[in-house]
C-alpha positions as CSV (number, residue, x, y, z in Angstrom):
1,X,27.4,35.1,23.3
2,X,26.5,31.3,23.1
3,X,26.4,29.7,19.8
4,X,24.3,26.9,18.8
5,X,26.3,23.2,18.9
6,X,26.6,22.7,15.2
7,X,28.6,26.3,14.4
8,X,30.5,25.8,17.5
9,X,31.6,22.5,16.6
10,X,31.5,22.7,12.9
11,X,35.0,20.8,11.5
12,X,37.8,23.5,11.1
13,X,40.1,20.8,9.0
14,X,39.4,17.5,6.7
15,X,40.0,14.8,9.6
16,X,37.2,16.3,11.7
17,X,34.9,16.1,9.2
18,X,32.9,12.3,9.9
19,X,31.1,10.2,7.5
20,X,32.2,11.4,3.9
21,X,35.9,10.1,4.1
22,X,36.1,9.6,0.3
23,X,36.0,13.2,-0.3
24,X,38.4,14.2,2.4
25,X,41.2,11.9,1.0
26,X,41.1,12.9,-2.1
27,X,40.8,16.9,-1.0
28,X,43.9,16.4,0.8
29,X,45.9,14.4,-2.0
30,X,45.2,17.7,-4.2
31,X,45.9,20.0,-1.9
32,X,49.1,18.1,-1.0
33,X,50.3,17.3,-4.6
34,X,48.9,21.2,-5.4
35,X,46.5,19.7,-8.4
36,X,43.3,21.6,-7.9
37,X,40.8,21.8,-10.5
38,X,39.7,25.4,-11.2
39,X,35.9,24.4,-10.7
40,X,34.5,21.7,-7.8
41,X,30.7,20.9,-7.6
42,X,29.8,19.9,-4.3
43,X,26.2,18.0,-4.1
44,X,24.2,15.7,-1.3
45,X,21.6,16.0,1.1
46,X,21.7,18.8,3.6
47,X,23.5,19.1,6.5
48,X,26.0,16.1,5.0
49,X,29.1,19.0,5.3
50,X,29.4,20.6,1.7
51,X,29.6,23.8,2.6
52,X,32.2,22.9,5.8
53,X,34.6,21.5,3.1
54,X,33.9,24.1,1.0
55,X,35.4,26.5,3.3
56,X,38.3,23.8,5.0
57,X,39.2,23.9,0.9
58,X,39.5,27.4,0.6
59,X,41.3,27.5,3.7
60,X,44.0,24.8,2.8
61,X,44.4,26.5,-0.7
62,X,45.5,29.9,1.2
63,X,46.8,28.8,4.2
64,X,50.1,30.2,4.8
65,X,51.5,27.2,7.0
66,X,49.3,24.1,5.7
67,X,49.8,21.1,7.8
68,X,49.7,17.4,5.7
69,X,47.0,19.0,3.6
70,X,44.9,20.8,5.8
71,X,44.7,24.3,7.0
72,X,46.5,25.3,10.3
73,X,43.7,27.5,11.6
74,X,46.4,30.0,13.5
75,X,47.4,32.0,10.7
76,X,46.1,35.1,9.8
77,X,44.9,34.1,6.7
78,X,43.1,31.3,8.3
79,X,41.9,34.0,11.2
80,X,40.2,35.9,8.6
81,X,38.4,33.0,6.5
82,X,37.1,31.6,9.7
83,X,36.1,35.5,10.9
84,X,35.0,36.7,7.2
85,X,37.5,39.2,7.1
86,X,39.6,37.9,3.9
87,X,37.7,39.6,1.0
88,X,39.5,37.2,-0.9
89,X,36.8,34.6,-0.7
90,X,33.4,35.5,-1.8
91,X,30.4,33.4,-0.3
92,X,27.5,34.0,-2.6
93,X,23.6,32.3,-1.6
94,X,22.5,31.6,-4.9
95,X,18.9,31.9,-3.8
96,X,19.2,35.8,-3.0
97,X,21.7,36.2,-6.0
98,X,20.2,34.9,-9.1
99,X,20.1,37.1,-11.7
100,X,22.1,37.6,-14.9
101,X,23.7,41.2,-13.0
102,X,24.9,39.0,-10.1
103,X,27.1,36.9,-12.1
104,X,27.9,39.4,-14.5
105,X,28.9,41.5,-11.0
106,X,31.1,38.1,-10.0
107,X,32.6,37.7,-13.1
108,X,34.1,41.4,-13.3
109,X,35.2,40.9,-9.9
110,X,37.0,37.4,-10.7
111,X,39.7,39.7,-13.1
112,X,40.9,41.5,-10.1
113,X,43.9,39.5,-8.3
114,X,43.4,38.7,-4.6
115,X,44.8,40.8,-2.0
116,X,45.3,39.1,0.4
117,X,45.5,35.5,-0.2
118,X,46.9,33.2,-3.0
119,X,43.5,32.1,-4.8
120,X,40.4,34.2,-4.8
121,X,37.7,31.8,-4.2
122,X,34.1,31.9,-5.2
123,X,31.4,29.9,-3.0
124,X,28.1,29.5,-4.7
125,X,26.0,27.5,-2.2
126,X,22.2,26.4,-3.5
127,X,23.7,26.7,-7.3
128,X,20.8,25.4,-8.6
129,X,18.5,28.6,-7.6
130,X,20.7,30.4,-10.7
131,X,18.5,31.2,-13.4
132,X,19.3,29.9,-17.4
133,X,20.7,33.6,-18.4
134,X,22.3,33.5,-15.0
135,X,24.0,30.2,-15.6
136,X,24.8,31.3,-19.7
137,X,26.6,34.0,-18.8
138,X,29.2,31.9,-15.7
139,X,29.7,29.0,-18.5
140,X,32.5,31.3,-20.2
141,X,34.1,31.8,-16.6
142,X,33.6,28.8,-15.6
143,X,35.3,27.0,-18.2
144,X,38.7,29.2,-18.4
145,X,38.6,31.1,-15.3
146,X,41.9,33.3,-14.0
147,X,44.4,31.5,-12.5
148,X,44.0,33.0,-9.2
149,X,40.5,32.2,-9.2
150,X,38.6,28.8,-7.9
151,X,34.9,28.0,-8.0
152,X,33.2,25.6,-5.5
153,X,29.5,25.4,-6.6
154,X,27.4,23.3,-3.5
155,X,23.6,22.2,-4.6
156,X,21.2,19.3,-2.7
157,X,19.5,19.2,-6.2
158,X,22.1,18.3,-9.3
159,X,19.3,17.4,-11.6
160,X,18.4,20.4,-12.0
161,X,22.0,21.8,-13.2
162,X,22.1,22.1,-16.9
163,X,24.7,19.2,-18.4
164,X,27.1,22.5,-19.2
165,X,27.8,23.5,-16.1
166,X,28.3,19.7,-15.1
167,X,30.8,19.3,-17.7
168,X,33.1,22.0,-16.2
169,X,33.0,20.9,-12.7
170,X,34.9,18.2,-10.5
171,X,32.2,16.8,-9.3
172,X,32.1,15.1,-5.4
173,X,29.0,13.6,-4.1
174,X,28.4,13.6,-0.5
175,X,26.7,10.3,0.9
176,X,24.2,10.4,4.0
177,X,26.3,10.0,7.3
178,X,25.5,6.1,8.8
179,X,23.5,6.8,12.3
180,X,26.2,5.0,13.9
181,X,28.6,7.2,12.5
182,X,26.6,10.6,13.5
183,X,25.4,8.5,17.0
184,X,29.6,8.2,17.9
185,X,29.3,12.3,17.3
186,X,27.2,13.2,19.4
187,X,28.4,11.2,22.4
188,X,31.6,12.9,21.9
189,X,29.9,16.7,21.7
190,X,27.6,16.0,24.5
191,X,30.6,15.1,26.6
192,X,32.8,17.9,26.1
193,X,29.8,20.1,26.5
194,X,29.0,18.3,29.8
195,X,25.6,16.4,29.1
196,X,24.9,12.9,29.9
197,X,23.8,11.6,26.4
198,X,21.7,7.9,26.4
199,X,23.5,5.4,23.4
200,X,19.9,4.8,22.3
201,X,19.1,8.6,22.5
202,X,22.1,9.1,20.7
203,X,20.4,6.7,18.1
204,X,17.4,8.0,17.6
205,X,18.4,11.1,17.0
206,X,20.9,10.2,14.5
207,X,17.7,8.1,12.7
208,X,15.7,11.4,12.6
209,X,18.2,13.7,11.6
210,X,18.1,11.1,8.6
211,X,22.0,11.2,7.4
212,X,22.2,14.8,8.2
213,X,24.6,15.9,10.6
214,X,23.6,19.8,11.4
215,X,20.2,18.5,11.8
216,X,21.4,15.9,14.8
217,X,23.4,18.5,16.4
218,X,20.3,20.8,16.4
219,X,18.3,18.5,18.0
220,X,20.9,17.7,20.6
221,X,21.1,21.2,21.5
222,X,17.4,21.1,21.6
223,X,17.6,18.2,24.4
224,X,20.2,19.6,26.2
225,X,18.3,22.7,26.8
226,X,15.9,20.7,28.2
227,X,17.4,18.5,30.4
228,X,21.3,17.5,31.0
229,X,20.3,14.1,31.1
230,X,19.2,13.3,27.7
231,X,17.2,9.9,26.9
232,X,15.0,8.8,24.7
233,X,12.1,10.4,26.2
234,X,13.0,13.5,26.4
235,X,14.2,13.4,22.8
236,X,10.9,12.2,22.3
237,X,9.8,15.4,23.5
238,X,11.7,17.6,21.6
239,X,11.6,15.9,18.0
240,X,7.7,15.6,18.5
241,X,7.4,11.7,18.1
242,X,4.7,11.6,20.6
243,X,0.9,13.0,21.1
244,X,0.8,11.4,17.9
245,X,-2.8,9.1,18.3
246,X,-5.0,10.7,16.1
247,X,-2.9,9.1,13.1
248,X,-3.4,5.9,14.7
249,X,-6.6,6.5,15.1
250,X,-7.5,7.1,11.6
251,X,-5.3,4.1,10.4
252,X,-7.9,1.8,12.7
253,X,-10.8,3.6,10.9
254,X,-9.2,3.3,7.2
255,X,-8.3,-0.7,8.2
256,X,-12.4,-0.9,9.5
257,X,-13.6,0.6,6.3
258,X,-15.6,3.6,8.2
259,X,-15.6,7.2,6.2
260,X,-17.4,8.1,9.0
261,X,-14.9,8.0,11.4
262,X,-12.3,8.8,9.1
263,X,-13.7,11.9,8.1
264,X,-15.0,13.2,12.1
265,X,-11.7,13.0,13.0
266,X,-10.5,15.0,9.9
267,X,-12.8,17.5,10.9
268,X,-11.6,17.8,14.7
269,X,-8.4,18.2,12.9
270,X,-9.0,21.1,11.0
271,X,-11.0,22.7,13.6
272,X,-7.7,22.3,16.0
273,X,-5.8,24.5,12.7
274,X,-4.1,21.0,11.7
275,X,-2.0,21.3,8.3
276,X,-3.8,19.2,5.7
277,X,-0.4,18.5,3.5
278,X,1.8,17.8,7.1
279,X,-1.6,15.6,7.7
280,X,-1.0,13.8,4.3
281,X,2.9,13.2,5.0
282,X,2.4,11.8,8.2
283,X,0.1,8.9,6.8
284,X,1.9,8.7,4.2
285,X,5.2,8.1,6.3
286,X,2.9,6.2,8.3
287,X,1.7,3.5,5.5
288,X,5.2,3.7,4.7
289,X,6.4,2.0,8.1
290,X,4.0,-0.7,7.7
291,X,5.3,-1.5,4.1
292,X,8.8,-1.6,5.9
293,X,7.1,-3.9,8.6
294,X,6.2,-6.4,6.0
295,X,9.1,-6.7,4.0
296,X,12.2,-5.9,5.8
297,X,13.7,-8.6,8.6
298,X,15.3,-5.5,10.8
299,X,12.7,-2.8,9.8
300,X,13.9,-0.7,13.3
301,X,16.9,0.7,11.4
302,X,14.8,1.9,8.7
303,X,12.0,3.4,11.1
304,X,12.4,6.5,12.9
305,X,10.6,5.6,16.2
306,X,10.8,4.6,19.7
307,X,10.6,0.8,21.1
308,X,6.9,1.7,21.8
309,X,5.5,3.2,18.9
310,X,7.5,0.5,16.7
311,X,5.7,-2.1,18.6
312,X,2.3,-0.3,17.9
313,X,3.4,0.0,14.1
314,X,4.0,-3.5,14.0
315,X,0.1,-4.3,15.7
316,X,-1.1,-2.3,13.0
317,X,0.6,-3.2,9.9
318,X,-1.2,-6.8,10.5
319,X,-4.2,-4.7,9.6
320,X,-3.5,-4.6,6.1
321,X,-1.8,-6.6,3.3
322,X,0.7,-5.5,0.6
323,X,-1.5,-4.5,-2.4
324,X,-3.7,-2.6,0.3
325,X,-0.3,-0.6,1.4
326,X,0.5,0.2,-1.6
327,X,-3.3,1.3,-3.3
328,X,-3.0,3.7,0.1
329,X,0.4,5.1,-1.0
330,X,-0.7,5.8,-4.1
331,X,-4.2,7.7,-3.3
332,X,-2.7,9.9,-0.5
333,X,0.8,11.0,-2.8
334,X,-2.1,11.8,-5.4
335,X,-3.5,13.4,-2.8
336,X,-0.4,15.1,-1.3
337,X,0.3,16.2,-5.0
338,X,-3.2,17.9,-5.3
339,X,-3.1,19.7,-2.0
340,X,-0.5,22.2,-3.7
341,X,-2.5,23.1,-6.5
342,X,-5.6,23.5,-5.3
343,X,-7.2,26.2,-2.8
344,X,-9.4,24.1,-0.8
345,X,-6.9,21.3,0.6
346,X,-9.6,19.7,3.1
347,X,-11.6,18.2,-0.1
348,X,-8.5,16.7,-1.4
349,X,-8.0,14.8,2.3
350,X,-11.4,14.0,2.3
351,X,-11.8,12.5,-1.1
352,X,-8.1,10.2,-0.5
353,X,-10.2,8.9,3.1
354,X,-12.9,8.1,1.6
355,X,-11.1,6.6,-1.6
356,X,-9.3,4.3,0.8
357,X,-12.3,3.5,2.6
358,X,-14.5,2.3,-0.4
359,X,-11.9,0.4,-2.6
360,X,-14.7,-1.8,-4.2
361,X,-15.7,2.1,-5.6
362,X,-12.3,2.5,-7.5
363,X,-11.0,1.1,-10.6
364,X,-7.6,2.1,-10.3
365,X,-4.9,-0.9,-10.4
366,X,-3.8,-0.9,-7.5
367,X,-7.2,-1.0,-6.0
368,X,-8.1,-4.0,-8.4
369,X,-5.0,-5.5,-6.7
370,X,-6.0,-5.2,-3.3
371,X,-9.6,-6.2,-3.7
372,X,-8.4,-9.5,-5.4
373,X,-5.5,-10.0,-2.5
374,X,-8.5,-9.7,0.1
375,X,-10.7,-12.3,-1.8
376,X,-7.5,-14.4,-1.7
377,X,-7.1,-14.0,1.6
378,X,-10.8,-14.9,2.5
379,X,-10.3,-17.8,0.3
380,X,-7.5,-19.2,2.1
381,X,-9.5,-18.7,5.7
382,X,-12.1,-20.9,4.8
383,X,-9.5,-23.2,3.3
384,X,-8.0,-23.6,6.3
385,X,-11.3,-23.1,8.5
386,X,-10.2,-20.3,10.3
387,X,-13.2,-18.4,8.7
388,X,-16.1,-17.8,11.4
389,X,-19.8,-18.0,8.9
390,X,-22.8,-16.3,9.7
391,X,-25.9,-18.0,10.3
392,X,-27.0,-20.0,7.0
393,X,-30.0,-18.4,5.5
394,X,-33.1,-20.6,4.6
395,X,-32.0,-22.9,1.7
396,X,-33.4,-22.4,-1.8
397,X,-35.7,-25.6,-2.8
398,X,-32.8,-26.6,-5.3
399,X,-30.8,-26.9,-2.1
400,X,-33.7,-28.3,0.2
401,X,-33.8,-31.0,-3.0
402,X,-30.4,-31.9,-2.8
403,X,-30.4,-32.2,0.8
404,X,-33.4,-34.4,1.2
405,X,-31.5,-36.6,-1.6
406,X,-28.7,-36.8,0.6
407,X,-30.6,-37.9,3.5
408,X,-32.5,-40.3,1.2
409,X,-29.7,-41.9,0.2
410,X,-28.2,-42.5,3.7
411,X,-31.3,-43.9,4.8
412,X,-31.6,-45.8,1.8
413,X,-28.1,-47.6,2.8
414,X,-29.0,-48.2,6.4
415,X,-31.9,-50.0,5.0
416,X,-29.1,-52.3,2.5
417,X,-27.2,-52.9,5.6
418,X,-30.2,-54.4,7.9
419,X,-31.6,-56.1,4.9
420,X,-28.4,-57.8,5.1
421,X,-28.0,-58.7,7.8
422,X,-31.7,-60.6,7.8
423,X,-30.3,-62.4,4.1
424,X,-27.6,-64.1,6.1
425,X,-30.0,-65.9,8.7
426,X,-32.8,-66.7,6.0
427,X,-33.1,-70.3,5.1
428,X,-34.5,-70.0,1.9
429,X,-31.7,-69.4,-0.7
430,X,-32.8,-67.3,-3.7
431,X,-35.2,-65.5,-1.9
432,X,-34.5,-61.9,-1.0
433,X,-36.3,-58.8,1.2
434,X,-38.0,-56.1,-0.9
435,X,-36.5,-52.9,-0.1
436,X,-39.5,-50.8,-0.4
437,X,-42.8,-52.9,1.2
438,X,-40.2,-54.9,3.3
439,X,-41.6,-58.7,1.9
440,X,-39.5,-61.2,0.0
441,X,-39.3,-62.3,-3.3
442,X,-37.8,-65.2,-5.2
443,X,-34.1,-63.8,-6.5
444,X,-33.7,-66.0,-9.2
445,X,-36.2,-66.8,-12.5
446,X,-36.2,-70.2,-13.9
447,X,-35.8,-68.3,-17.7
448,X,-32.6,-66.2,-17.3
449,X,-33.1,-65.1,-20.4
450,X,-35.8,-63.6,-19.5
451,X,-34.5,-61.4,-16.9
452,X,-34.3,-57.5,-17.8
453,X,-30.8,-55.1,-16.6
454,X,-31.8,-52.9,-13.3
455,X,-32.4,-49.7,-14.6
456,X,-30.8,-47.0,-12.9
457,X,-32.2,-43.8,-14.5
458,X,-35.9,-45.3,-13.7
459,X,-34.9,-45.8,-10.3
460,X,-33.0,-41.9,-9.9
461,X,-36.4,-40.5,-11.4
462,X,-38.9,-42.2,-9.4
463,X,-36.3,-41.1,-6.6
464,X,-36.6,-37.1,-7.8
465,X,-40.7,-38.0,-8.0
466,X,-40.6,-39.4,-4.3
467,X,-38.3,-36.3,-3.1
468,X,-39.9,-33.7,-5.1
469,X,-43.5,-35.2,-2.9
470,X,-41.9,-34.7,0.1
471,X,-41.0,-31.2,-0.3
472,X,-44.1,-30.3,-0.5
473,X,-45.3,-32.1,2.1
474,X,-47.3,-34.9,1.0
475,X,-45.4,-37.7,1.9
476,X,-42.3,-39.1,3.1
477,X,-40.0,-41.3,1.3
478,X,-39.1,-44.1,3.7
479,X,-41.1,-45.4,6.7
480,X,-40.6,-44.2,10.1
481,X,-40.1,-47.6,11.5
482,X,-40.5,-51.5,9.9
483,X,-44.4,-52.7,10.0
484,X,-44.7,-55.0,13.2
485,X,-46.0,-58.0,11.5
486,X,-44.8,-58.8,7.5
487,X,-47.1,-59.5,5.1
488,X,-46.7,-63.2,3.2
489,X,-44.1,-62.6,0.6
490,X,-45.6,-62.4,-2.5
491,X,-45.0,-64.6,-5.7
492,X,-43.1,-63.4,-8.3
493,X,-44.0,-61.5,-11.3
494,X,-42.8,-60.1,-14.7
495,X,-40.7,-57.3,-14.1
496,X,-42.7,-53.9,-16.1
497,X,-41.1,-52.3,-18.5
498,X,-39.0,-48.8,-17.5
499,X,-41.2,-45.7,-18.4
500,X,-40.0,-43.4,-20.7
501,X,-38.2,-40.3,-19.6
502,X,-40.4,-37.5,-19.4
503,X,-40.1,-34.6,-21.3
504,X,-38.5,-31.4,-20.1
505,X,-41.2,-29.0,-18.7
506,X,-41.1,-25.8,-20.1
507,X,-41.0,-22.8,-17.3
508,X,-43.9,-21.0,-18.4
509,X,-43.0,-17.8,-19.8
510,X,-42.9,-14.5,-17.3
511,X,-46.2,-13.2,-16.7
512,X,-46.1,-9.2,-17.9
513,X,-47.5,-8.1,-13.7
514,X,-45.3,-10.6,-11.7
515,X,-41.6,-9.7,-11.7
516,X,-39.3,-13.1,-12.1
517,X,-36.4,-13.5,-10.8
518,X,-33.4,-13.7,-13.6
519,X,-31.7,-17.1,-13.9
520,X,-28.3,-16.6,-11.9
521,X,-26.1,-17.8,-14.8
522,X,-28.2,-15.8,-17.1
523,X,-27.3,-12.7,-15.4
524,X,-23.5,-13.5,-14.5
525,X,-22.9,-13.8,-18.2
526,X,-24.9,-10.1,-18.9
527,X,-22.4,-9.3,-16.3
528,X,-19.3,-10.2,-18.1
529,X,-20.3,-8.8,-21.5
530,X,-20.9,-5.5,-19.4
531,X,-17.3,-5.6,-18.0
532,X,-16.2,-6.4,-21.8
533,X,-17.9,-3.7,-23.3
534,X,-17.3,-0.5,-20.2
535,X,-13.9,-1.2,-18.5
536,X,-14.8,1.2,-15.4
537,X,-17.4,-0.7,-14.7
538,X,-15.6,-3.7,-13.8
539,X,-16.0,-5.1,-10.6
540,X,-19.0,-2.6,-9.7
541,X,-21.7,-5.0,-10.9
542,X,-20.1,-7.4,-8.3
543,X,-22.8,-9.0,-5.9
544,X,-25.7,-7.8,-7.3
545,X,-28.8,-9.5,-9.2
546,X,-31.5,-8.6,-12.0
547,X,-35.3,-9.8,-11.9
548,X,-37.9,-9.1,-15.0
549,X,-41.0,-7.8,-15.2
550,X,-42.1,-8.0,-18.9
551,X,-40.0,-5.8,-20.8
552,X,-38.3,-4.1,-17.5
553,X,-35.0,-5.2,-16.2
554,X,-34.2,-4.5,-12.6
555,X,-30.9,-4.6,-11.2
556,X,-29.9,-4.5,-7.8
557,X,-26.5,-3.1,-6.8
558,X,-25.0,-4.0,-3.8
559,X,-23.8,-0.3,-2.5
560,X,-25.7,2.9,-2.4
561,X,-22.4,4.2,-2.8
562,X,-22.0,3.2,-5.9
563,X,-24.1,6.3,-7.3
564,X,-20.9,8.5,-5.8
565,X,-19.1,7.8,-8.5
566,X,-21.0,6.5,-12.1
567,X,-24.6,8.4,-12.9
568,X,-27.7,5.4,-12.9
569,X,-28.3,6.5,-16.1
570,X,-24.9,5.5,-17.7
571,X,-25.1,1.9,-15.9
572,X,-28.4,1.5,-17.7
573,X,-27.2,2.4,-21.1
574,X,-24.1,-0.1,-20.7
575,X,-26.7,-3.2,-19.2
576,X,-28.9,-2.5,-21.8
577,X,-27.7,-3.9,-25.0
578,X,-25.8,-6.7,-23.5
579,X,-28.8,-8.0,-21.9
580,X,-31.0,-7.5,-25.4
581,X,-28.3,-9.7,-27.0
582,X,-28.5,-12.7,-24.1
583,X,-32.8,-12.0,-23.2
584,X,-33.5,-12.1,-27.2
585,X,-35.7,-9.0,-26.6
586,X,-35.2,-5.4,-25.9
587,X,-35.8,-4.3,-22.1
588,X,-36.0,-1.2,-20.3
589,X,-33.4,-1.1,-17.4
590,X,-34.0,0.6,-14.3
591,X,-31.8,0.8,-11.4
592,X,-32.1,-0.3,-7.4
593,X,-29.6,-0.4,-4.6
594,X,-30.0,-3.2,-1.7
């Protein structure tokens, strides 16, 4: 009858077992020496050889020709351990055998000596399945047990062992084997049992079975039984590492932003009967990777994946930054969390997609976080101009002003330059061009103290006067071209006086028909005070803009999707007072989406 790899070559004494050689040396020194403790605890991951050493100790304890510490295997002591014929030691599963009358059973069993070997021993694998009344009622036995009896108490989750039970117990803890260290394994099993086993096959399946030797020897029998040439492909194969593209797939769409997508491809998912939490823990492992990606030099020995798909991982972990990793981590474990408690699990996936698609929508922290690290990153792009823009919309007249003072001003300095120029082959000193109706006038007055400062804040005016013409069409503010033939220059006169300033012109106040648009600053401040006052609402009253019509306040948002999440009616009530206290007047505010 053929038995699977890892019973058949399951470690009969203490130097077979690999990877936990801490435990082994001190097993043998007690076995040795003879100081056993009356109680071990055994903890660690699965498949990391608890229970293998829990029977090599019972072994060496009984054996009736121990070699150096460990058990001879040819005795017939150690014939009936290994065949389950030695009533002597009890293997309990802690899972099936829970109850208060189970342990009450083992402990008025414990008072009867063995009959066949030297120590009864008592296995209690998955110890941590005991209940409290269960666990109560072993603490007397535990602590001042027989001499002819030994516990060995194995669990993969210590925590939850009350601190009594700890107390009483040698405890070892068993480490996760290295993949090197399972990898050298399995080349030797696959040799003796006649397979041709690949060194990087041999390493990705150690990196799956994650530490756990049973689990790499399961798989290798899995490959084996496939072909007796075992590679990476055909481990591949068995461990299910490819036909994987759908979770690509939806990390493209999450990266682009499209619920859409996102959510079409969760429904072709659960029509093909997909599991929505194995779903979850795939992107979650997935998001994972690309964390690893970002932040580890050799990330390959902390991925399980082929050379292929670690290349792909890497293409797509350039997709997002670190605070967008981690806001994703965080939604889909909430996610992953609620799937458990809740009866319909596709919402759950849905709402997580379309929370990591529409971050702007979330005031969590971490989505905070990765909305600022994108603005930073946008920042630095057109820092270094590796931004592409989008064609410039018309310019506002405050910008067409601006710009035809700029080109004013250049052509105002051409004009210096040939004036110039003409000064030096003049022949008249003292006499100079004028800039504007291009004749010359004497430089220099006979009374200096009559001559008057230039005044530059006449000059800027008439300037805004001249530009403020020509946006509107009615003139230019330099000739096209120098008149053909000068006029005589003209004699000099008095200097006028600068005007006075004139007065700021009030903007007339908004008409109670024709909506106005709000003064930018105006708004960003209402803005602020809103953020101050409602927390939530941070960040959501990004990108829009207000106009007023009377006593009416319209805001635009920027997303329709915005009404998802916070009622119109509750944005209202929140705008409403802060834009009393900065308007001076009570409004009415009504909502609009662009």
């Amino acid at each position: 009858m053929y038995r699977v790899l890892y019973r058949k070559w399951r470690p009969k004494v203490f130097s077979d077992v690999v990877g936990q050689p801490h435990i082994t040396k001190t097993l043998l020194s007690e076995v040795r020496e003879n100081r056993l403790a009356h109680a071990y605890l055994f903890t660690g991951s699965r498949g990391t050889g608890k229970t293998t050493c829990a029977k090599i100790l019972s072994k060496a304890i009984n054996c009736l020709h121990p070699v150096d510490g460990n058990p001879c295997n040819e005795c017939e002591i150690c014939r009936g351990i290994e065949n389950g014929t030695v009533l002597d030691i009890v293997e309990i599963d802690a899972a099936s055998n829970r109850g208060i009358d189970d342990i009450r059973q083992l402990r008025d069993e414990s008072g009867f000596t063995p009959s066949q070997a030297t120590y009864r021993v008592y296995i209690i694998d998955e110890v941590h399945m005991l209940t409290i009344e269960a666990f109560n009622a072993l603490l007397k036995t535990l602590e001042e047990p027989p001499e002819h009896v030994k516990f060995i108490l194995a669990t993969t989750e210590v925590h939850k062992l009350p601190s009594t039970i700890l107390s009483r117990c040698q405890r070892f803890d068993f480490r996760r084997i290295e993949p090197s260290v399972i990898a050298e394994r399995l080349m030797y099993v696959a040799k003796e049992e006649g397979a041709v086993l690949n060194e990087d096959a041999a390493m990705l399946i150690a990196r799956i079975a994650d530490g756990g030797m049973r689990d790499a020897l399961s798989l290798l029998d899995s490959a084996i039984s496939v072909s007796d040439d075992v590679t990476v492909q055909v481990v591949s194969d068995c461990a299910g590492l490819m036909g994987r593209e759908y979770i690509y797939d939806l990390v493209r769409a999450i990266a682009a932003f499209d619920a859409s997508k996102c959510l079409g491809i969760l429904d072709e998912l659960h029509k093909a009967s997909c599991d929505t939490e194995r779903l979850l823990g795939e992107l979650i492992n997935q998001f994972r990777n690309y964390l690893i990606i970002k932040t580890v030099n050799n990330p390959e020995n902390l991925i399980v994946c082929t050379a292929d798909e670690l290349e792909e991982i890497k293409g797509l972990a350039g997709l997002f930054n670190d605070e967008q990793l981690i806001f994703a981590l965080n939604v889909l474990t909430s996610a992953a969390e609620a799937v458990k408690r809740t009866q319909n699990r596709r919402i759950e996936a849905e709402m997580a997609l379309i929370r990591l698609c529409s971050p702007e929508s979330d005031s969590d922290v971490s989505a905070l976080a990765a909305r600022i690290a994108k603005l930073e990153k946008e920042i630095s792009e057109l820092k270094s101009g590796a931004a592409r823009f989008a064609p410039a919309a018309a310019p506002a007249p405050a910008a067409r002003r601006e710009a035809a003072v700029s080109e004013q001003e250049a052509a105002v300095s051409e004009q210096e330059d040939a004036v110039s120029e003409q000064e030096d082959d003049f022949p008249f000193e003292g006499f100079a061009r004028d800039q504007t109706g291009g004749s010359y006038a004497n430089a220099f007055s006979s009374d200096e103290e009559d001559d008057e400062p230039f005044d530059f804040d006449a000059f800027m005016r008439d300037n805004d006067k001249q530009t403020a013409a020509a946006d509107d069409g009615q003139q230019s503010f330099l000739p096209e071209s120098e008149p053909e033939n000068e006029p005589e220059p003209e004699p000099w006169s008095e200097p006028e006086p600068p005007k006075p300033a004139p007065s700021p012109v009030k903007e007339p106040a908004p008409s109670q028909n024709e909506p106005n648009e709000l003064d930018r600053r105006k708004w960003l401040n209402i803005v602020l005070d809103v953020e101050k006052s409602y927390g939530p609402l941070t960040g959501i009253l990004t990108g829009s803009s207000a106009r007023i019509s009377g006593d009416v306040l319209t805001v635009r948002l920027s997303s329709p999707k915005i009404k998802n999440f916070f009622d119109e009616s509750l944005i209202a009530s929140k705008i409403m007072p802060c834009a009393e206290n900065a308007l001076g007047r009570r409004c009415e505010v009504k909502i609009e989406y662009n």
